[in-house]
C-alpha positions in Angstrom: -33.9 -10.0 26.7 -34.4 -13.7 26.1 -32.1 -15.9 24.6 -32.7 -16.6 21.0 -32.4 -20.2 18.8 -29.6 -20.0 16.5 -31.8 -20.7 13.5 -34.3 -18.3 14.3 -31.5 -15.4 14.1 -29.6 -17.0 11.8 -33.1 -16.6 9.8 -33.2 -12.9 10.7 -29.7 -12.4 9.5 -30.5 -13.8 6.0 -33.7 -11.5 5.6 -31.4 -8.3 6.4 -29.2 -8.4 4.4 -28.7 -6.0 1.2 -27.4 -6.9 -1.9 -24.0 -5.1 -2.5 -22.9 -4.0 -5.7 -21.2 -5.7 -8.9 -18.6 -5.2 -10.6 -17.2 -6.4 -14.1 -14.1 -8.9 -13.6 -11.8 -10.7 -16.0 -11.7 -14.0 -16.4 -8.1 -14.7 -14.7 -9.1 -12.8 -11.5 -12.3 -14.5 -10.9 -11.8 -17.5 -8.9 -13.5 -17.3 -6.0 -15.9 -14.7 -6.8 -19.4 -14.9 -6.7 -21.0 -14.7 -10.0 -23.6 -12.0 -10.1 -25.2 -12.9 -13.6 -26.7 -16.0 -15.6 -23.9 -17.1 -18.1 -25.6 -18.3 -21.5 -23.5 -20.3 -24.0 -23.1 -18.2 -27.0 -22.1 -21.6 -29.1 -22.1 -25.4 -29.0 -19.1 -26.8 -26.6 -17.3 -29.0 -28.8 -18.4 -26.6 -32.0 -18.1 -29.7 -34.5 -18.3 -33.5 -34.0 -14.5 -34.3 -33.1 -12.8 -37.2 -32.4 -12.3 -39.0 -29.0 -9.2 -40.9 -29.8 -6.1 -41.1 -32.2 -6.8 -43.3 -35.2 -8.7 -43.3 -38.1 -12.2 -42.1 -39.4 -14.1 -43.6 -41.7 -17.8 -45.4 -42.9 -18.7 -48.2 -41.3 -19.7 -49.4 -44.4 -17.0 -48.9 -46.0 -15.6 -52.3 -44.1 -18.2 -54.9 -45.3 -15.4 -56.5 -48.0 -12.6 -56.8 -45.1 -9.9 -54.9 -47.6 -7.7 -52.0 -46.8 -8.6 -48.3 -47.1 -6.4 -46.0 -48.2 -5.9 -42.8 -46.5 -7.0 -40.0 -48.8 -6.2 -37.1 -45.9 -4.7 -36.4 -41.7 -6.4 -34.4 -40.2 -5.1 -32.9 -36.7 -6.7 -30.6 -34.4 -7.3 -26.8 -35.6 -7.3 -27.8 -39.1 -10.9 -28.3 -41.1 -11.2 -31.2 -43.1 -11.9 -32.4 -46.3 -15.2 -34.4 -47.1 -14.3 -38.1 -46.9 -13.7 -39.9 -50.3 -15.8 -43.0 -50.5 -13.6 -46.3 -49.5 -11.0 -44.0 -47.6 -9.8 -43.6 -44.2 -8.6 -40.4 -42.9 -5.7 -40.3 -40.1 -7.3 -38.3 -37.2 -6.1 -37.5 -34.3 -7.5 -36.4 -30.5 -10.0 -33.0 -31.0 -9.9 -32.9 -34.8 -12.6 -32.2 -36.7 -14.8 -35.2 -37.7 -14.8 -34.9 -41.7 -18.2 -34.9 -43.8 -18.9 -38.6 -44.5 -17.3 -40.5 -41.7 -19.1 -42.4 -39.3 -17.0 -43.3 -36.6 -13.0 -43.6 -35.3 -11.5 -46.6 -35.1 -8.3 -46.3 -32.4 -4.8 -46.9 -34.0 -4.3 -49.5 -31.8 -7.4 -51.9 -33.0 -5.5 -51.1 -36.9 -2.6 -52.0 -38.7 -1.2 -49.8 -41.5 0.0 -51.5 -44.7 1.4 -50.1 -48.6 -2.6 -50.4 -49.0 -3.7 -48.0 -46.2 -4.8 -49.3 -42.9 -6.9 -52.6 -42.0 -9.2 -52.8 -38.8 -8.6 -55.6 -36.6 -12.6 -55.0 -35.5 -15.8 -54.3 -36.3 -16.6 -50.4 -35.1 -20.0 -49.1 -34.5 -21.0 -46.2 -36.2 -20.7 -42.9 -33.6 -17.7 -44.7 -32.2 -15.3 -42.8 -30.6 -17.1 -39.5 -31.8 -18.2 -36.6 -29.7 -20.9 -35.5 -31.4 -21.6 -31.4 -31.6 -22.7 -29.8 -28.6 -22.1 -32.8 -26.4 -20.8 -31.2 -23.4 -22.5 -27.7 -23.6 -25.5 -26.7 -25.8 -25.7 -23.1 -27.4 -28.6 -21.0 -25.5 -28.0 -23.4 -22.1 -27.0 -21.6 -19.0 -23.7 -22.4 -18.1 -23.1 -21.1 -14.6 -25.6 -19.6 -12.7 -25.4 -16.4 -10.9 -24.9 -16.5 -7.2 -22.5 -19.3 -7.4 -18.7 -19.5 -5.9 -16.6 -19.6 -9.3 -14.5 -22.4 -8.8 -11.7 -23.4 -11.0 -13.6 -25.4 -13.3 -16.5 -22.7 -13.8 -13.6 -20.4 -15.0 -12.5 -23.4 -17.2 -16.3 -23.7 -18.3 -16.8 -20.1 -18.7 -13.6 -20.3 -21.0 -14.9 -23.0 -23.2 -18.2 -20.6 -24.4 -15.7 -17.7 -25.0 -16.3 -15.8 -22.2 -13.6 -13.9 -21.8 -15.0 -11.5 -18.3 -18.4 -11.4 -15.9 -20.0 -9.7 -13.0 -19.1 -11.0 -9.9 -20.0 -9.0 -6.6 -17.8 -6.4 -5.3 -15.6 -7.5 -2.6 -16.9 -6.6 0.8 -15.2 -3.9 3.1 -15.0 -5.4 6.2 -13.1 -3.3 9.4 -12.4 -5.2 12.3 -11.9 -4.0 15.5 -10.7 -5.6 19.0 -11.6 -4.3 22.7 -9.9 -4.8 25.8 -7.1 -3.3 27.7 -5.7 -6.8 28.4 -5.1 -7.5 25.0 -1.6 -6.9 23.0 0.0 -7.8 19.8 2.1 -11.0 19.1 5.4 -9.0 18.9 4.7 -6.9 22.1 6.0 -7.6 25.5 3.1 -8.8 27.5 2.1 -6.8 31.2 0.1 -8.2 34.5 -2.9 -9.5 33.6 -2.1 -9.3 30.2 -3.1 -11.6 27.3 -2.2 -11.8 23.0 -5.1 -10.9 20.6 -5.3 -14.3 19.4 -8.8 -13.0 17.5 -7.2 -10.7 15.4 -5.4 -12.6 13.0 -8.0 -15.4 13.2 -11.2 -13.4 12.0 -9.1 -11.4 9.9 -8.3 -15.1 7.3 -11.8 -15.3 8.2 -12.6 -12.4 6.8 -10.2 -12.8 3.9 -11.3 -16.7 2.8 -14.9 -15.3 2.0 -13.5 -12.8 -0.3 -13.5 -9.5 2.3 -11.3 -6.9 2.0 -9.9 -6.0 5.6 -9.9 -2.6 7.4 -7.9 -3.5 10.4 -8.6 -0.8 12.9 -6.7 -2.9 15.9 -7.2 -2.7 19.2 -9.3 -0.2 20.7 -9.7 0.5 24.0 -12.1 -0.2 27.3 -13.6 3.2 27.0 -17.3 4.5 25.9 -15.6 7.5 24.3 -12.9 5.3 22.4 -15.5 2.9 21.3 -17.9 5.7 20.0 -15.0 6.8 18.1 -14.1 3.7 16.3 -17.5 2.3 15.6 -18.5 5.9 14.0 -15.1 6.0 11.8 -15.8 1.7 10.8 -19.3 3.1 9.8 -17.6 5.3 7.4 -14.7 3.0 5.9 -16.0 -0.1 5.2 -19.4 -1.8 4.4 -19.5 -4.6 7.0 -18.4 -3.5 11.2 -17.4 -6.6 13.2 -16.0 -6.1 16.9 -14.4 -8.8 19.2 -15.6 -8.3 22.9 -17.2 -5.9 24.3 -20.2 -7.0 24.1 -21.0 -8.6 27.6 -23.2 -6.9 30.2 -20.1 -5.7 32.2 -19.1 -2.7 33.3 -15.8 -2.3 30.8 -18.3 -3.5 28.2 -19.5 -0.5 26.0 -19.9 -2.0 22.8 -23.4 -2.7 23.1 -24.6 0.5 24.8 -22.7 2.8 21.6 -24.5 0.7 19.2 -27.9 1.3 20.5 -26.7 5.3 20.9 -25.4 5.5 17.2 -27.7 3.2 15.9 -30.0 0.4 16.0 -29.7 -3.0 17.9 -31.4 -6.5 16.6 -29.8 -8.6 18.3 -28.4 -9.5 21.1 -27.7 -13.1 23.3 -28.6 -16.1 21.4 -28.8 -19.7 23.0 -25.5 -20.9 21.9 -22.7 -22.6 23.1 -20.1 -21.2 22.4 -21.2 -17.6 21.9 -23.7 -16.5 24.0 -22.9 -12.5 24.0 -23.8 -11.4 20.4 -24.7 -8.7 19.1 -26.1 -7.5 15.9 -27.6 -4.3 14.6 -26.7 -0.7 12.4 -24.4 2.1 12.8 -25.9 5.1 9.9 -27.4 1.9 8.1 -23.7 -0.2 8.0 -24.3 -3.6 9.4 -22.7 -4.5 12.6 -21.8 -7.4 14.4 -20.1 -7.8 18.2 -18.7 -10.9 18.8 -17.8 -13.0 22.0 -14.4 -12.3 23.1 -13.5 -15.6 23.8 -12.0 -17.0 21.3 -14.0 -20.3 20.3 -17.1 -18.1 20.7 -16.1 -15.9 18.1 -14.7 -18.4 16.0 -18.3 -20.2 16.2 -20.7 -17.1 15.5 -18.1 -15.4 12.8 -19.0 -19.2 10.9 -22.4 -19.6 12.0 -23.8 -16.4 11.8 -21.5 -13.5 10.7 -20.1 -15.6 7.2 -23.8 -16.6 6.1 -24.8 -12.9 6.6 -21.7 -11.8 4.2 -22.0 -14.1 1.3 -25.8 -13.5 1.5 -24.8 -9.7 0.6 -22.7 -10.8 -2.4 -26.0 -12.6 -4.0 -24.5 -16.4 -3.4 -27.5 -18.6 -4.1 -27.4 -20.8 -0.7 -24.9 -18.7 2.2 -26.0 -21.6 5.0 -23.2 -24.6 5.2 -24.3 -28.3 4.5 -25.0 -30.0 7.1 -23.8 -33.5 7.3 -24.0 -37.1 9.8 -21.2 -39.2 11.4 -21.3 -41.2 13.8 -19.5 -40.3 17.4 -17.4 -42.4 19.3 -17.8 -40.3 22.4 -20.9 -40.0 24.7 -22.8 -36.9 25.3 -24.9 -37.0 28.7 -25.3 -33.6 30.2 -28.3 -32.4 28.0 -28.2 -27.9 28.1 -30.4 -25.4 27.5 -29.0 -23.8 24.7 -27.3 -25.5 21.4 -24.0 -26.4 21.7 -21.3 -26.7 18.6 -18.7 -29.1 20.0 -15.0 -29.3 18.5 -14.9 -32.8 16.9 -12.7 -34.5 14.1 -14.3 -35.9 11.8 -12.9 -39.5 10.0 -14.1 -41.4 7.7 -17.3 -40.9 8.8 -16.6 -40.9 12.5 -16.9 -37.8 15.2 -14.1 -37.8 18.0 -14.2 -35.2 21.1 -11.5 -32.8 21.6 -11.2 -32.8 25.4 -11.5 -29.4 26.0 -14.2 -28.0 25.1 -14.1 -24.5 26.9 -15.0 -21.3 24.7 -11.5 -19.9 25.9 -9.5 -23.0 24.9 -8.6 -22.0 21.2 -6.1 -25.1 20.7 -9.5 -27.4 20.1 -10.6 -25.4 17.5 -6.9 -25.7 16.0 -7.2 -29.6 16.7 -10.9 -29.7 15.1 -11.7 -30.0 11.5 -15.8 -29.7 12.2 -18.5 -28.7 14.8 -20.9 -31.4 16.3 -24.2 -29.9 16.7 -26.1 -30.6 19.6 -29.5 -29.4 20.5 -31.0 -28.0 23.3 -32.1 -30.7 26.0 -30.5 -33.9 23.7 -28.3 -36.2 24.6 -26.2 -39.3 23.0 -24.0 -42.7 23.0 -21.3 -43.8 21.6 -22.2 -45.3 18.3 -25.3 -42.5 17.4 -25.2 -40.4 14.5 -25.5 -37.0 14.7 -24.9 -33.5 12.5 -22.2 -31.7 11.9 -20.6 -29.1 10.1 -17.2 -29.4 8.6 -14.6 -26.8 8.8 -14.9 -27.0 4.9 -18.2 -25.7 4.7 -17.6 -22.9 7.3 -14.7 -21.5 5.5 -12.1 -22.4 7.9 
């Protein structure tokens, strides 16, 4: 099977994937959902014209003879005011209610109070320091979209219009499974030929940063039967498979031969770097992905391929990271064959190298904070720009 571009199966990923269900959630528990419906303002955000400042409101006009006004009323916020007696000045404070008849806030600092009332050391113009109704949000407008990330300010937005729950996607059962009899569990005492399951723990925040809820199923091992077993049982538990290794053509590799048994396989070996050995496909219709063993590689296609593919399911509006340029202060002369996501840090604009960039060397991902992109056949020298992708926009 020939070796696929990235885009061209990241492409495919997008196309297949299902919608998964919704769910009504309150306010307070929202952040970091993805909204699942259009969120229309049911009133004007401020309600009433209300003023910016402390000080006073009154009519411009009211000024032309240079004398005092007295203060017929104060007004503070939460409290509805009186219409505005001709030649007065009302004492207002910061979100009260604009009464009927005033023009404009002058600040307390720009006025001096007096046994008279209060004289204005300038010469306001009418709508000063007023937000006017409906400023900030108009009734009937859309607020927040649907298949956006509720950040804190949505919530904060959603607030302001009254809203006090919405529908946000369900959150996604994901199981996660490792392969390999070398592999053991911080904690355990390691044996000959023997190595931690560094992958674990880092898919599973993965997993857990794009809102998944984890089935751990641990480490399964280097047999067809065993691998059968646990694929069959992840089909049943969760909504979303993902394997770590196994997925070579090796002999102690089965993960790709059970999938094409119990199911169906789409995928499989892209032209990446990190990341080759993928796999994608169904188990009884459940989405499955095998990732690279290797640490980086799995790090690299769980970003680029396997979190596009799960935010896509909960109905976010654009799943594929931003893709920004920096410039590098490293050269890049041994063009490849396939595309090749180097571990860079990226400051204040500028791209440095990691010196190792091997797929097993998991300390310059640690090190990185973004992925230099380089294509097939290209090279570079110091002081080009090139794209990227920040750790940021890969959830990491």
């Amino acid at each position: 099977m020939a070796l696929r571009p990235v885009a061209e199966v990241q492409a495919e990923l997008l196309a297949d994937a299902s919608l998964c269900g919704d769910e009504r959630c309150d306010l307070n528990a929202a952040f970091g959902r993805i909204l699942r419906e259009d969120i229309v303002a049911a009133t004007d955000v401020p309600p009433a014209a209300n003023s910016a400042m402390d000080g006073y409101a009154l009519r411009v006009a009211d000024l032309a003879e240079g004398r005092a006004l007295p203060i017929s009323q104060r007004i503070a916020a939460g409290h509805a005011p009186d219409a505005l007696l001709p030649g007065t000045a009302a004492r207002i404070f910061t979100g009260a209610v604009i009464p009927p008849g005033a023009d404009c806030v002058v600040a307390q600092e720009d006025c001096r109070r007096s046994d008279e009332g209060v004289e204005v050391a300038i010469t306001p113009a009418t709508g000063q320091h007023i937000r006017p109704r409906g400023q900030d949000i108009a009734k009937g407008a859309v607020v927040v979209a649907r298949g956006r990330k509720l950040g804190a300010a949505d919530l904060g937005l959603l607030a302001s219009v009254g809203v006090p729950a919405c529908r946000v996607a369900k959150r996604l059962k994901v199981a996660l499974m490792s392969t390999g009899d070398e592999l053991r569990e911080p904690g355990e005492a390691l044996g000959t030929a023997q190595i931690y399951n560094s992958n674990r723990p880092m898919l599973a925040a993965l997993i857990s940063a794009m809102g998944g809820e984890l089935i751990d199923l641990g480490i399964i091992p280097d047999t067809a039967e065993a691998t059968a077993e646990a694929l069959a049982q992840a089909a049943e538990l969760a909504d979303v498979v993902i394997s770590s290794g196994g997925v070579s053509a090796g002999e102690e590799d089965h993960v790709k031969a059970q999938i094409e048994r119990l199911g169906e396989l789409k995928v499989w070996k892209l032209a990446i770097k990190p990341g080759k050995p993928l796999a994608y496909g169904r188990i009884a219709g459940v989405p499955f992905f095998g990732l690279p063993g290797n640490p980086v590689s799995s790090f690299v296609t769980f970003c680029l391929l396997v979190r596009p593919y799960l935010l896509a399911m909960q109905g976010i509006s654009d799943p594929m990271p931003d893709v920004v340029q920096a410039t590098v202060d490293f050269e890049w002369l041994k063009p490849g064959s396939r595309q090749e996501y180097l571990r860079v840090r990226l400051k204040g604009g500028v791209l440095s190298l990691h010196p190792q960039q091997s797929s097993g060397a998991l300390s310059s991902v640690a090190w990185a904070n973004a992925l230099a992109i380089v294509p097939p056949g290209t090279t570079f020298r110091r002081g080009e720009v090139i794209d990227c992708l920040s750790f940021a926009e890969l959830g990491a």
